[in-house]
C-alpha positions, 0 to 999 in steps of 0.5 A, a space after each residue: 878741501 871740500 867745495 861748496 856749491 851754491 844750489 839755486 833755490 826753486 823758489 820765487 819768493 823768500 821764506 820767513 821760517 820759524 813762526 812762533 805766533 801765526 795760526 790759520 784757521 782752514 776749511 777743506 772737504 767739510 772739515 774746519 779746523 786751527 793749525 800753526 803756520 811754521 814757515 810763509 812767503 808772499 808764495 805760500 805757506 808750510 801748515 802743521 797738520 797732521 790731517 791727510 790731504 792729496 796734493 792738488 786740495 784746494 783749501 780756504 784759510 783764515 789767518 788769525 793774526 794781529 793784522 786782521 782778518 786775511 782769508 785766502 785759497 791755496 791748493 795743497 803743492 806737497 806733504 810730510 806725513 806726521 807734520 803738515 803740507 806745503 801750500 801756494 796760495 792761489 788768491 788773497 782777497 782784494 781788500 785784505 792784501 794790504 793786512 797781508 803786507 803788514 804781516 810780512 812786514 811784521 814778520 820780516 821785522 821780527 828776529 827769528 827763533 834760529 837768529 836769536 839763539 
């Protein structure tokens, strides 16, 4: 009989993965560009990209979402190359914190792709 042992996850906030409507609008070393965000926590976000970034760039995002206008810093925490980078924010203006927890309301309302398969 096999025993599965629970691995206690790194991180400090819950993920809400498989987005289907949340893109970004980023800007990074002179480059602007719109990527799809795939997975977000009140932590960070995994952005598709396939643009190479060092771990440690730091990268301002706009979120184009129903909410409104969020914008926010984040710093590059890990890559996968071919798919994107891992993020940790490292501010979210004061006046667009409240758009933001409408959003992570939003999503965690929202029935994930995996859960209604």
């Amino acid at each position: 009989m096999i025993h599965r042992i629970a691995v206690p996850s790194r991180r400090f906030n819950p993920r809400i993965g498989h987005l289907q409507n949340v893109w970004i609008c980023w800007s990074c070393k002179g480059r602007d560009d719109v990527s799809k965000v795939r997975d977000l926590s009140l932590g960070g976000f995994f952005l598709d990209t396939r643009t190479v970034r060092a771990v440690g760039t730091a990268i301002h995002v706009d979120f184009l979402v129903q909410e409104g206008q969020i914008r926010a810093d984040a710093v590059v925490v890990h890559r996968v190359p071919d798919q994107g980078w891992g993020l940790k924010f490292t501010a979210v203006t004061e006046q667009d914190r409240p758009r933001f927890a409408a959003l992570m309301r939003r999503l965690r309302s929202t029935p994930n792709v995996s859960d209604t398969v």
